[in-house]
C-alpha positions as CSV (number, residue, x, y, z in Angstrom):
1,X,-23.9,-45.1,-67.2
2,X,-25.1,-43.4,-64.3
3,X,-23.8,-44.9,-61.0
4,X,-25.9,-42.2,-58.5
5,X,-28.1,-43.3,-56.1
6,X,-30.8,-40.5,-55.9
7,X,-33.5,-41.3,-53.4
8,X,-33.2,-40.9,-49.9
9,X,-35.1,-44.6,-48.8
10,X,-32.0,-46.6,-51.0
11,X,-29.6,-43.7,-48.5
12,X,-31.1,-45.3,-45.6
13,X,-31.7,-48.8,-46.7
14,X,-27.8,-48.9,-47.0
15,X,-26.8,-47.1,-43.7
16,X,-29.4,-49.3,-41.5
17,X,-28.0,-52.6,-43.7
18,X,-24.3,-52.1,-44.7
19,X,-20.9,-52.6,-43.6
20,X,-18.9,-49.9,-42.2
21,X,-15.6,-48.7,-43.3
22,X,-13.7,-46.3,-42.0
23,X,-10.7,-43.5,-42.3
24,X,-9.7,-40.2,-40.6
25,X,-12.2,-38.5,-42.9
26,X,-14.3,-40.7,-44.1
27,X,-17.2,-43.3,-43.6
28,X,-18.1,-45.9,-46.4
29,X,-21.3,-48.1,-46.0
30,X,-21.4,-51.1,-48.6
31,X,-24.4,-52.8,-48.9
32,X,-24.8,-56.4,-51.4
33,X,-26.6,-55.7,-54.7
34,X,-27.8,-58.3,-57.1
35,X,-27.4,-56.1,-60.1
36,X,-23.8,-56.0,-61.7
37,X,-23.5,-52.1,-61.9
38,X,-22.5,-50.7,-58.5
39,X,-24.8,-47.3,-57.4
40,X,-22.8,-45.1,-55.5
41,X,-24.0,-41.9,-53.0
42,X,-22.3,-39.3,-51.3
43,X,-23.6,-37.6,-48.1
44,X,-22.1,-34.4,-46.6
45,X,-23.6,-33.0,-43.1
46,X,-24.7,-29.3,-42.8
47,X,-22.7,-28.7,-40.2
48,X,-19.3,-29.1,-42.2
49,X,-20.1,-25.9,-43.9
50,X,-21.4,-23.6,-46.2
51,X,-23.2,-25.0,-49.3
52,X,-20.6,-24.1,-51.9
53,X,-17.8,-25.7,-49.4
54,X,-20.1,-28.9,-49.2
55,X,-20.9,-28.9,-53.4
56,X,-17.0,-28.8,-53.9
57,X,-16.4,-31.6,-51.9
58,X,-19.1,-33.5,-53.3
59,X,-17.7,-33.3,-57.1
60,X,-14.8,-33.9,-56.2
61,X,-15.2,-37.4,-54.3
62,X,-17.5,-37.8,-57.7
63,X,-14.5,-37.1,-60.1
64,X,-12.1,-38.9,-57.7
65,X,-14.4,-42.5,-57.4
66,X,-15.5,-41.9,-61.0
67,X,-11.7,-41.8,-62.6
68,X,-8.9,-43.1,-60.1
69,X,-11.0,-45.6,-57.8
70,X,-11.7,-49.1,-59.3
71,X,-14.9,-49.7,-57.4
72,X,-16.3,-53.2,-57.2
73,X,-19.1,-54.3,-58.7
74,X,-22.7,-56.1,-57.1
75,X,-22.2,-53.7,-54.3
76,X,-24.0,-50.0,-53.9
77,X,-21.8,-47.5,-51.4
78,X,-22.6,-44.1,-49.4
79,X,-19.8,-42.3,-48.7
80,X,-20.2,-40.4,-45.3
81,X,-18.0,-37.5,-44.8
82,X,-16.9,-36.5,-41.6
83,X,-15.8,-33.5,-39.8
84,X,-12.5,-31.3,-41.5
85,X,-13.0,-33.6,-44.5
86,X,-14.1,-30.5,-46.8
87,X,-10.5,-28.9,-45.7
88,X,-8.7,-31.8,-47.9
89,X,-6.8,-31.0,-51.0
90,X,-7.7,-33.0,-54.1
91,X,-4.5,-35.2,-53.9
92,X,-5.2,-35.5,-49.9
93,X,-9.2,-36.8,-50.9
94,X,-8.0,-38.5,-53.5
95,X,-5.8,-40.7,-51.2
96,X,-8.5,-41.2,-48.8
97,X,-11.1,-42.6,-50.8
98,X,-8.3,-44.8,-52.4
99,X,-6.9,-45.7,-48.8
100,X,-11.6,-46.1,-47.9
101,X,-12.1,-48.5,-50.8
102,X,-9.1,-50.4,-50.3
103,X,-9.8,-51.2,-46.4
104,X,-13.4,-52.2,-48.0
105,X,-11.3,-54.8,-49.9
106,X,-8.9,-56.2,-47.9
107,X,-11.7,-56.4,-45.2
108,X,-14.6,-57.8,-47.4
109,X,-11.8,-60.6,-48.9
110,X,-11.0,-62.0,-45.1
């Protein structure tokens, strides 16, 4: 199943409605769905660097959410980079996101 969102008004539906979460690197909005399936987008600035710098970064949070990150469900997500973030290692990303999603737990079950 593909868990993408694709069109720039659900992007900005979710930024001007959801919940912010953040890290060092990293900004996660999280916006209420009714659907069961969580959508998922990932938005990297321009000014963090050159395209193939900003393409890595983006399949890698992809591979990282999509295999080690158990992402709730009824819920669709943008994660925002922020500055430095494309100068991560995999295994420094990787701990991130986990470390982005978890704060979206512990916060959303208070």
């Amino acid at each position: 199943m593909d868990h993408r969102l694709k069109k720039n008004s659900q992007f900005n539906f979710i930024y001007k409605k959801g919940e912010r979460t953040h890290t060092e690197h990293f900004t996660l909005f999280a916006v209420k769905s009714k659907y069961e399936s969580y959508k998922i987008g990932f938005s990297i600035s321009k000014k963090l660097g050159k395209a193939n710098k900003r393409n890595l970064l983006k399949r890698r949070m992809r591979e990282i959410t999509r295999r080690f990150v158990n992402i709730p469900s009824f819920c669709n997500y943008v994660v925002l980079a922020k500055e430095n973030a494309v100068d991560l290692t995999f295994e420094d990303l990787n701990k991130e996101i986990q470390k982005l999603f978890g704060k979206y737990e512990s916060k959303k079950n208070h």
